[in-house]
ZANUNU-131178 format. One line per 4 residues: number of its first residue (from 1); their letters; for each residue x, y, z of C-alpha. Coordinates in nm, 4 decimals, decimal comma. Each point is the difference from the previous one (the first is absolute). Example, Ala and Ser with C-alpha at 12.3 -4.5 7.8 and 13.67 -1.06 7.14 Angstrom:
ZANUNU-131178
1) AS) 1,2300/-0,4500/0,7800 ~ 0,1370/0,3440/-0,0660
END
This chain:
ZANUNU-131178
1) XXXX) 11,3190/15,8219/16,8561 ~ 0,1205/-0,0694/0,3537 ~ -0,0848/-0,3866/0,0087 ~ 0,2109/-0,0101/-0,3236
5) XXXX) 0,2904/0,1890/0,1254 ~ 0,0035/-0,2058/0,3248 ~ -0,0121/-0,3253/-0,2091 ~ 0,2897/0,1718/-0,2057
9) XXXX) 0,2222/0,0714/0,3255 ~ -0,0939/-0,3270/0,1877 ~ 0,3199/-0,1085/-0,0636 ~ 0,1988/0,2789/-0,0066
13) XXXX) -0,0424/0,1749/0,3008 ~ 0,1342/-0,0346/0,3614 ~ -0,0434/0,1023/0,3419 ~ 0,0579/-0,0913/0,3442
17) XXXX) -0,2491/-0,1118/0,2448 ~ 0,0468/0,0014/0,3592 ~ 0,1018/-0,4416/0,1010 ~ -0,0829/-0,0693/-0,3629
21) XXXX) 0,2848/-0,1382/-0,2547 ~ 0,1085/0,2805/-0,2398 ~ -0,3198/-0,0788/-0,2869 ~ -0,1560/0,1638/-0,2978
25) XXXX) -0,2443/0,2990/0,1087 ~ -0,1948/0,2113/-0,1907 ~ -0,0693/0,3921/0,0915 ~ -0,2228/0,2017/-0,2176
29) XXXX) 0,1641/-0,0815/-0,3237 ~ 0,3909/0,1138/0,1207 ~ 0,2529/-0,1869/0,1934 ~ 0,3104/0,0825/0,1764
33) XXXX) 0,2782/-0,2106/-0,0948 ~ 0,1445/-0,2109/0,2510 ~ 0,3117/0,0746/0,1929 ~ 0,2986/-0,2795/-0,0141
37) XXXX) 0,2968/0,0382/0,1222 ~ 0,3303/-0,1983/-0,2127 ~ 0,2673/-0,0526/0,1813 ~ 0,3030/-0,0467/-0,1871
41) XXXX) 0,0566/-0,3261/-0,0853 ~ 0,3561/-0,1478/0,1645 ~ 0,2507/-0,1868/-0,0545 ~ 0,1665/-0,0908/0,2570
45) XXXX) 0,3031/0,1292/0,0041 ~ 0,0951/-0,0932/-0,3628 ~ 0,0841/0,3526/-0,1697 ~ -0,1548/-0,1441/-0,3351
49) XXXX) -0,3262/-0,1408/0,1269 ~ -0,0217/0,3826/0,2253 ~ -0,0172/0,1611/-0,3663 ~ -0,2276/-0,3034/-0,1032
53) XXXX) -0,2619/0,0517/0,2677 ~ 0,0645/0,3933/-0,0332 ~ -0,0589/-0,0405/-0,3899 ~ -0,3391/-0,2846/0,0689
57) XXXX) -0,1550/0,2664/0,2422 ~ 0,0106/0,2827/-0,2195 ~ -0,1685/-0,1962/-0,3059 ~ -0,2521/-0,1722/0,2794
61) XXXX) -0,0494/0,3853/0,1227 ~ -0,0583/0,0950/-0,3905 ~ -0,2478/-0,2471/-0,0473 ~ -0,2688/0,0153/0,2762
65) XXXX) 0,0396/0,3800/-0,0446 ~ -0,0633/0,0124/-0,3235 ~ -0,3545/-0,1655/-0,0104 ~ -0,1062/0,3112/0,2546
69) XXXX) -0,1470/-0,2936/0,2523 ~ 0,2762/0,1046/0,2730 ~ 0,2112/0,2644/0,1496 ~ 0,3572/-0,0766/0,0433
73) XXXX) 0,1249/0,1195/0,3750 ~ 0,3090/0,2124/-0,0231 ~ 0,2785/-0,2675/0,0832 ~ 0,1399/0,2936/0,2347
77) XXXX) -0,2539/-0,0938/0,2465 ~ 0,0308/-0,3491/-0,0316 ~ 0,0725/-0,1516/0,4070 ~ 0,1441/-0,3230/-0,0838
81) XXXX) 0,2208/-0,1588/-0,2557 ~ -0,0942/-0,2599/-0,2304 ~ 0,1641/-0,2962/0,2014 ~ -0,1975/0,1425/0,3312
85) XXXX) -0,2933/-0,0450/-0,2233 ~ 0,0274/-0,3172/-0,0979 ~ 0,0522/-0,1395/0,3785 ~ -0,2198/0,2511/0,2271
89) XXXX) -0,1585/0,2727/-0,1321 ~ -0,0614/0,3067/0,2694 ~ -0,3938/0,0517/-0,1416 ~ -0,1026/0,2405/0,2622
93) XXXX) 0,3162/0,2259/-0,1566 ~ -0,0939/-0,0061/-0,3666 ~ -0,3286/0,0602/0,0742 ~ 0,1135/0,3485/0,1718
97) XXXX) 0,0747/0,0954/-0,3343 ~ -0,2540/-0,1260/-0,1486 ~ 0,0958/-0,2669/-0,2036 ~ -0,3139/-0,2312/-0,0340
101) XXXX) 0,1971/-0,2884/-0,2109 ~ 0,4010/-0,1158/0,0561 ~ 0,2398/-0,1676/-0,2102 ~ 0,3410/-0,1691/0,0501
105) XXXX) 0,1963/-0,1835/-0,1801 ~ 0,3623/-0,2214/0,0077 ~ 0,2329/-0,1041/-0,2607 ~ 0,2599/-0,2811/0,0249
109) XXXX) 0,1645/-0,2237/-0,2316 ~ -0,0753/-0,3175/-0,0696 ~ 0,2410/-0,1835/-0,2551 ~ 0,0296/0,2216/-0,2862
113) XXXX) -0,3145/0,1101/0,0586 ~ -0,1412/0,2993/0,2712 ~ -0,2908/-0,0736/0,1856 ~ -0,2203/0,2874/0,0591
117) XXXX) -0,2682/-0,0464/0,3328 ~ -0,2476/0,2710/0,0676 ~ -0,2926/0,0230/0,1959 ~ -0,3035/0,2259/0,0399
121) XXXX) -0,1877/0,0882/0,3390 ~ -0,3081/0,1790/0,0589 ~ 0,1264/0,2880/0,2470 ~ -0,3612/0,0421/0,2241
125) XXXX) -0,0619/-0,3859/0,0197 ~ 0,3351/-0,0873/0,0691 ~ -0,0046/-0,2510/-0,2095 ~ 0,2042/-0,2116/-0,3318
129) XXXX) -0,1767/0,0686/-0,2974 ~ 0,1963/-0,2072/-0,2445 ~ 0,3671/-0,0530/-0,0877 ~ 0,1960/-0,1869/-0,2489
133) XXXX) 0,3373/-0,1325/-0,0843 ~ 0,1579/0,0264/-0,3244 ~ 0,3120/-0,1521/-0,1910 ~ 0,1435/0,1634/-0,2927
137) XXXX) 0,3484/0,1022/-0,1834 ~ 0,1167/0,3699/0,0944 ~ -0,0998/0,0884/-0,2952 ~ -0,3634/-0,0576/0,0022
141) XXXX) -0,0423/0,2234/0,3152 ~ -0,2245/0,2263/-0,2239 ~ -0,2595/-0,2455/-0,0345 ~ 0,0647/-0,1406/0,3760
145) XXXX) -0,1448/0,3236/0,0821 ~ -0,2718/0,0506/-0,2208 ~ -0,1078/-0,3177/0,1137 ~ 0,0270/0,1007/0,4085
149) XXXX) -0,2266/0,3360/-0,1416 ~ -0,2584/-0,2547/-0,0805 ~ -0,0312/-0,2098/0,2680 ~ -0,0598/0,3386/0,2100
153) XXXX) -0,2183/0,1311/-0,2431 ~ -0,2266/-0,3871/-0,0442 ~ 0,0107/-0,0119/0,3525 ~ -0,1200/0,3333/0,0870
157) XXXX) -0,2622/0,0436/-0,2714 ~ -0,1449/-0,3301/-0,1004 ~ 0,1051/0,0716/-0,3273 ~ 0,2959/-0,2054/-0,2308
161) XXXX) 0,2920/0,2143/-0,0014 ~ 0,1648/0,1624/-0,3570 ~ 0,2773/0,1481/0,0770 ~ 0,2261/-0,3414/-0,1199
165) XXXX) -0,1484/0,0597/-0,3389 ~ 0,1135/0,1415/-0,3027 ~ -0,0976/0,2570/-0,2607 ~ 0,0244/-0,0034/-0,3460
169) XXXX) -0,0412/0,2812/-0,2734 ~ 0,1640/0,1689/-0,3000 ~ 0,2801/0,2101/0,0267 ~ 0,0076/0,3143/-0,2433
173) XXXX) 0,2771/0,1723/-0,0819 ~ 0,1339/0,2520/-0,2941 ~ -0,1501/0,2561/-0,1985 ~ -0,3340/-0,0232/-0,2149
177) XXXX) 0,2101/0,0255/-0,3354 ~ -0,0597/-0,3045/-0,2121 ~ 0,2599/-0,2505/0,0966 ~ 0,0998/0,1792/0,3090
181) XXXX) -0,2439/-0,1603/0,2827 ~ 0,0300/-0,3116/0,1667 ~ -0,2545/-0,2253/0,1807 ~ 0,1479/-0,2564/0,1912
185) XXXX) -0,1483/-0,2512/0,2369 ~ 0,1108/0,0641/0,3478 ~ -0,0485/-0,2046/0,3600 ~ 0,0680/0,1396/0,3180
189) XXXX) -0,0730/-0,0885/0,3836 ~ -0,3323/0,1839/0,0772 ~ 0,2143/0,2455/0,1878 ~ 0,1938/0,1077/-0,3054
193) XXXX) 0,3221/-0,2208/0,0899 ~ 0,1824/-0,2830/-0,2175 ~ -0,1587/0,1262/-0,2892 ~ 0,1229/-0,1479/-0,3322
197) XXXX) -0,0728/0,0387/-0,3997 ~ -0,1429/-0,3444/-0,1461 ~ 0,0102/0,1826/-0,4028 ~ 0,2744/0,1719/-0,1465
201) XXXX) -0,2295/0,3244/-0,1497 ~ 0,0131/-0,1601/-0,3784 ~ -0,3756/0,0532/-0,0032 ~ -0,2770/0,1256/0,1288
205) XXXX) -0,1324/-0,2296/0,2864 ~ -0,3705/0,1010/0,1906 ~ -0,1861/-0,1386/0,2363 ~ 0,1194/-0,2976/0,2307
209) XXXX) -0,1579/-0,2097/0,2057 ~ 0,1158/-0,2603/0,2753 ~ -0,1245/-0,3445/-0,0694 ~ -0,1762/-0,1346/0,3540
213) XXXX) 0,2987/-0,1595/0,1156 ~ 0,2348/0,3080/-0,0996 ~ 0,2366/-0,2274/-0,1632 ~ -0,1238/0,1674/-0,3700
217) XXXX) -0,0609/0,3121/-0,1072 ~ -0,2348/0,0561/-0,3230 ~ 0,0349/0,2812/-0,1614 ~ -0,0166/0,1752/-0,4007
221) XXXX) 0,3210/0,0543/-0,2117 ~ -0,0258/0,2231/-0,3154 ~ 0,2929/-0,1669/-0,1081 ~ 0,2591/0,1085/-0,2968
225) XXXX) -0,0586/0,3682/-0,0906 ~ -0,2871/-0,0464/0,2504 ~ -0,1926/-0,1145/-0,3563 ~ -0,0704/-0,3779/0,1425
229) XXXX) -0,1904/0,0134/0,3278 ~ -0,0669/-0,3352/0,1796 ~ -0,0542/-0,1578/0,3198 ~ 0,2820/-0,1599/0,1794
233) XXXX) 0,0728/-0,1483/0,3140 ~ 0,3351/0,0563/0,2348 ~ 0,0447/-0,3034/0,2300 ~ 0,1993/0,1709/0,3137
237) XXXX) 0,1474/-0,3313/0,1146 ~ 0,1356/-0,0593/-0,3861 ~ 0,0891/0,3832/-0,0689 ~ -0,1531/0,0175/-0,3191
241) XXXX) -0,2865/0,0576/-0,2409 ~ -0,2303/-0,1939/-0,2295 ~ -0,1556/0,1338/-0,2902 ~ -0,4008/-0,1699/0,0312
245) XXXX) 0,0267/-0,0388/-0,3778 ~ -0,2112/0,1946/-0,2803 ~ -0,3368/0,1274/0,0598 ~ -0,1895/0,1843/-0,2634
249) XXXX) -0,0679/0,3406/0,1078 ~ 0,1428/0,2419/0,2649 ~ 0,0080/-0,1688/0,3557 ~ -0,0574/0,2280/0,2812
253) XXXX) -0,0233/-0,0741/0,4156 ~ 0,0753/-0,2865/0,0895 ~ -0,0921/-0,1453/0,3452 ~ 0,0610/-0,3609/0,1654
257) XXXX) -0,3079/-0,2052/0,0815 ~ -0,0042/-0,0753/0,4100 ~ 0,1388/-0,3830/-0,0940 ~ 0,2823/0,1495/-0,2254
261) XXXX) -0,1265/-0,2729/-0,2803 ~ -0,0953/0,3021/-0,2703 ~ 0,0120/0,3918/-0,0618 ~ -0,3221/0,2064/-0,0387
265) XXXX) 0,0648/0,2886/-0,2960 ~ -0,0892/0,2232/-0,2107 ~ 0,0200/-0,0548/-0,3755 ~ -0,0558/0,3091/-0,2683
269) XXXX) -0,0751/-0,0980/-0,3566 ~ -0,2552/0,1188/-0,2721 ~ -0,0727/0,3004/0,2031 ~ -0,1150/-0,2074/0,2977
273) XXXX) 0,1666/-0,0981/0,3410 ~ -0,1201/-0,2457/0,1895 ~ 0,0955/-0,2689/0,3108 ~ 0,1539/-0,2838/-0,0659
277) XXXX) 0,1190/-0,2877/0,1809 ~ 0,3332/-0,1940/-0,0370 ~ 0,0822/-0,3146/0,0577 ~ 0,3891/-0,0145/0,1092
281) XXXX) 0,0258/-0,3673/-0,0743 ~ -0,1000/0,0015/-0,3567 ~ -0,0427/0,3625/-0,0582 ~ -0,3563/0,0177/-0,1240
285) XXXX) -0,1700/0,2965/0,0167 ~ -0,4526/-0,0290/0,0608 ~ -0,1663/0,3132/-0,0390 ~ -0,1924/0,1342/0,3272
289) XXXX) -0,1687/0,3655/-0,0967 ~ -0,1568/0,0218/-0,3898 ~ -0,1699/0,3688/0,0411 ~ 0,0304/0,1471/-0,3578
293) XXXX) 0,2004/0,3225/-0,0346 ~ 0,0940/0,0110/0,3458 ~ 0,3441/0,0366/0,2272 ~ 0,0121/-0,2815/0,2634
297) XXXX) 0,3168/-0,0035/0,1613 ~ 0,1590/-0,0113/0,3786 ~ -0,1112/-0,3202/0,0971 ~ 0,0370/-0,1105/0,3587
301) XXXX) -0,1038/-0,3299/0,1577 ~ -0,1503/-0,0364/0,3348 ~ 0,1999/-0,2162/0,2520 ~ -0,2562/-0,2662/-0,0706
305) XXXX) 0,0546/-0,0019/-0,3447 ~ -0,3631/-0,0084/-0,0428 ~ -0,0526/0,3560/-0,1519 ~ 0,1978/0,2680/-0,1907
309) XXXX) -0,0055/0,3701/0,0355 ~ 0,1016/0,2779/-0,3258 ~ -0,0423/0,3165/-0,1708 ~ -0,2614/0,0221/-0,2733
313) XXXX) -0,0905/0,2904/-0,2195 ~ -0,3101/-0,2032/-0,1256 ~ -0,2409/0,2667/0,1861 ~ 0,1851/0,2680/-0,1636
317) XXXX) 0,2897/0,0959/0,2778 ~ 0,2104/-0,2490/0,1737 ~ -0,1615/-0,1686/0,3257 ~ 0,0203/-0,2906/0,1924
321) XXXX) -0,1327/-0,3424/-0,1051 ~ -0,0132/-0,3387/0,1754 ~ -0,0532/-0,3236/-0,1886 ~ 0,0371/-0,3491/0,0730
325) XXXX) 0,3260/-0,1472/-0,0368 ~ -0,0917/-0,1755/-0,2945 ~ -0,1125/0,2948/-0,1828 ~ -0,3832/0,1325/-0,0617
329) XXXX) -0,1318/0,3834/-0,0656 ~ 0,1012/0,1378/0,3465 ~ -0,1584/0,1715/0,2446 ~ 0,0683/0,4158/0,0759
333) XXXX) 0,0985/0,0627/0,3394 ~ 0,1065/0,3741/-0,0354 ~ -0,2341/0,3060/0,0169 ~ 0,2064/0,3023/0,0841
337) XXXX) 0,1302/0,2782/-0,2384 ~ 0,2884/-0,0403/-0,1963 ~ 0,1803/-0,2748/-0,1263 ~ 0,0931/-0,3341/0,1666
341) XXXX) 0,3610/-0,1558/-0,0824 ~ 0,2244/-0,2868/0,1445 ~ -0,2205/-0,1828/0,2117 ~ 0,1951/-0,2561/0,2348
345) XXXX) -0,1961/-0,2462/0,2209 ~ 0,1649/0,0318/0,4184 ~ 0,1469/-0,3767/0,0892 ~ -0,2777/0,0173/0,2402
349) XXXX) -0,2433/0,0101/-0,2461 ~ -0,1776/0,2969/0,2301 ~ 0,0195/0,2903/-0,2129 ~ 0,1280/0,0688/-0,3567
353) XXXX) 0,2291/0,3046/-0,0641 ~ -0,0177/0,2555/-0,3035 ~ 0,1593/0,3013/-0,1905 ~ -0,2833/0,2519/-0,0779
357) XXXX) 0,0731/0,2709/-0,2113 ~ -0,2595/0,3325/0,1182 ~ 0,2236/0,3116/-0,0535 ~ 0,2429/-0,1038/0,1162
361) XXXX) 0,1360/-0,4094/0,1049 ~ -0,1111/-0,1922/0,2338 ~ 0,0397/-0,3164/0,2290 ~ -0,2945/-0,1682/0,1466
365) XXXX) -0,1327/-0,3527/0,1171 ~ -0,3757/-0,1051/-0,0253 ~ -0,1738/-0,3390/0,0943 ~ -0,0195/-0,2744/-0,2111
369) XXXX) -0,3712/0,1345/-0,0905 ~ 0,0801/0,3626/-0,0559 ~ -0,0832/0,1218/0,3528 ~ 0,1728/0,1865/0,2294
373) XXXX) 0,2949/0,1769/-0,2591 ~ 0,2284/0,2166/0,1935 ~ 0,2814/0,2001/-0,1591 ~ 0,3394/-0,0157/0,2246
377) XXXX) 0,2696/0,1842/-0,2285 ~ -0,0251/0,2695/-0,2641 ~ 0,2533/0,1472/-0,1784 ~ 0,1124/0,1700/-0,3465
381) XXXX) 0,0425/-0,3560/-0,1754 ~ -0,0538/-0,3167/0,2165 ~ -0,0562/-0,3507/-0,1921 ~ 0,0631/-0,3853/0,0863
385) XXXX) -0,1184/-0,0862/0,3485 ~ 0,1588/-0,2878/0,1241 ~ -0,0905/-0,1620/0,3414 ~ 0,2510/-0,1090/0,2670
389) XXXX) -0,0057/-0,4222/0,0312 ~ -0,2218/0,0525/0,3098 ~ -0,2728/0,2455/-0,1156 ~ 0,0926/0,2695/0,2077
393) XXXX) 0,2233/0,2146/-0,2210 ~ -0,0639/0,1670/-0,3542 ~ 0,2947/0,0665/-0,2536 ~ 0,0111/0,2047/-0,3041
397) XXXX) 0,1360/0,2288/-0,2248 ~ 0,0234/0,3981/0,0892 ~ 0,0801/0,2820/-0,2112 ~ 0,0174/0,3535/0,2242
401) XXXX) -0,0252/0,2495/-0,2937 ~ 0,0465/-0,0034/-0,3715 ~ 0,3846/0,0777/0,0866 ~ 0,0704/-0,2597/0,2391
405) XXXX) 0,1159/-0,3076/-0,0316 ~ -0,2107/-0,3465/0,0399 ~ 0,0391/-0,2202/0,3018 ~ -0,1819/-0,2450/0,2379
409) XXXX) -0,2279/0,1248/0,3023 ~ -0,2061/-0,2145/0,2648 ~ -0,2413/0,0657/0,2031 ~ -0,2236/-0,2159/0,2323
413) XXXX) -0,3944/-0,0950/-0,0291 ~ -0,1428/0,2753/0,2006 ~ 0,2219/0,2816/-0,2267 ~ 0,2564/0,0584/0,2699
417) XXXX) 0,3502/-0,0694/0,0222 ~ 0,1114/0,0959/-0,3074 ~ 0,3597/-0,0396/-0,1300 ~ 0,2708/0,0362/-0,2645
421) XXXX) 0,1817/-0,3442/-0,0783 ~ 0,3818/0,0949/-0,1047 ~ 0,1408/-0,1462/-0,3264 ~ 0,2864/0,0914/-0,1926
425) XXXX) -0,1944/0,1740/-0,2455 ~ -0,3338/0,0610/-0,1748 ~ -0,2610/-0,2690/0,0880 ~ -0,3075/-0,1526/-0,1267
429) XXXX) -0,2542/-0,2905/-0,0446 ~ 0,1056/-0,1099/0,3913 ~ -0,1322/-0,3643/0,1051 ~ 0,0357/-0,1309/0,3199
END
């Protein structure tokens, strides 16, 4: 268990070694998280680009807190300004109150555009760690941060960044009455900001999925009197959706292939549901699973595109299967008690993550072969893992109690770290 854990936290933990750059460490299983100290961003002088830089720090602060990999140190102790930063950095200071990492930043304009330079030192070596300069409008300082967050967090972890990423899910609102609730596709930042309704709430709408590039989202409309359910597509650079034509029988999960070229789905009919696999050119639709009697659905492709993980009931209670991509019997890769649901392969193709119902529900991740299942969050109702573009994070649904309302939770690979995700309202079927 501890040679798995450490692999797990090999790139997620930091410490400080005496003369050594600030580097990934690994202590019996727990790490501390990293102290950084943000100074606030300026702007030399302009009273707009002061609020700017004020308004960049706090989401920068946000982010690399957030993913529990650093400690923020209280700006009240902070020794220098940004500017003083950015030319000559007092190290032997900061590091008298302890700040092991140190950020500064400058904003100027340029044109119509600002012009936002940071940099990032390592406090102990006295050293540059990376920096970058970036053009935008004033109103894409949102992103401008995110995207400062990242290069911190790729440069201090190994790992991509995700906090310039967005989220998709659907938005619930309205009471249970017939008529009276609406499910509405919704896309926010990843931090719950800019979020925006893609449907109107005409019908019902369940789980989306990001094409690879994240320019499409597929997804399953009931349509009129929720009476006609289909697959469509919503192109974000077009702002609108496309029906994927008839298909006999009730369509259920869709999921991109790694190349974007097809969706592989489930397909109910006769009292059967098996995998499918369609073509988005033509729109043909090849069988992949033919067990009689059974429920195959939840398919997931590995970021190969060689193999395909789902839920079967064929051995009498849903559990994990792997086939090839192009279809076959499937081998079982889950053992454990209770029932296995949602299966989503990580981008990193290391681990696969779950929903187990025992009791009570369940988030876990196993290996590719079935080994080494952990379970990181439990709760009254959790369903719909998700994982973050760079295999580090896990997404889903979260119901508290039977009275509460449904929203989105993460929580890292190891099981700490856990968080509430704001929306506007009840949330569900989160992909990221």
């Amino acid at each position: 268990m501890k040679k798995i854990l450490a692999a797990l936290l090999m790139l997620m933990c930091f410490a400080y070694h005496a003369k050594a750059e600030l580097r990934i460490d690994v202590t019996e299983g727990t790490f501390k998280p990293v102290p950084i100290a943000i100074t606030p961003f300026d702007g030399g002088g302009d009273p707009q680009l002061a609020q700017l830089g004020q308004d960049i720090t706090k989401v920068i602060m946000n982010d690399l807190q957030s993913c529990g990999l650093f400690k923020i140190v209280d700006p009240n102790a902070h020794i220098q300004s940004a500017r003083d930063v950015m030319s000559n950095p007092r190290f032997p200071d900061w590091k008298l109150i302890n700040a092991e990492a140190l950020v500064g930043g400058l904003l100027k304009r340029s044109g119509s555009q600002v012009q936002v330079d940071f940099r990032l030192f390592d406090v102990f070596t006295e050293s540059q760690l990376t920096g970058l300069s970036l053009g935008t409008d004033a109103s894409n300082w949102r992103r401008v941060a995110h995207q400062v967050a990242d290069a911190i967090y790729e440069r201090m972890t190994g790992d991509k960044g995700y906090f310039d990423t967005k989220i998709v899910y659907i938005a619930e609102s309205g009471r249970e009455l017939k008529g009276h609730r609406k499910y509405r596709l919704a896309i926010m930042d990843q931090d719950g900001e800019n979020h925006a309704y893609l449907s109107a709430g005409n019908s019902m709408v369940l789980t989306p999925r990001f094409s690879p590039d994240r320019t499409k989202i597929a997804y399953l409309d009931f349509g009129k009197n929720n009476k006609a359910p289909n697959l469509h597509i919503f192109d974000l650079a077009k702002g609108h959706s496309e029906s994927l034509g008839a298909i006999k029988g009730l369509k259920m999960t869709p999921r991109f292939s790694p190349d974007g070229s097809h969706l592989v789905l489930s397909v109910a009919e006769g009292g059967v549901t098996s995998l499918y696999r369609m073509d988005l050119g033509s729109k043909k639709l090849t069988r992949l699973t033919t067990s009689s009697g059974a429920i195959d659905v939840s398919p997931c492709y590995d970021p190969e595109g060689k193999q395909i993980v789902y839920s079967s009931d064929r051995g009498g209670k849903p559990q994990l299967y792997i086939s090839d991509a192009g279809g076959g019997g499937g081998t079982r890769i889950s053992f454990g008690k209770g029932w296995y649901h949602n299966p989503v392969w990580s981008p990193r193709g290391d681990l696969i993550a779950f929903t187990k119902q025992d009791g009570g529900f369940y988030i876990g991740v196993m290996r590719p072969d079935g080994s080494g299942e952990r379970l990181i969050a439990s709760g009254y109702l959790l369903e719909g893992p998700s994982w973050s573009p760079n295999g580090r994070e896990i997404i889903y649904t979260c119901q508290d109690t039977a009275q509460s309302k449904a929203g989105l939770e993460s929580v890292d690979i190891v099981g700490f770290n856990k968080r509430k995700l704001k929306t506007p309202g009840e949330a569900t079927y989160p992909t990221w």
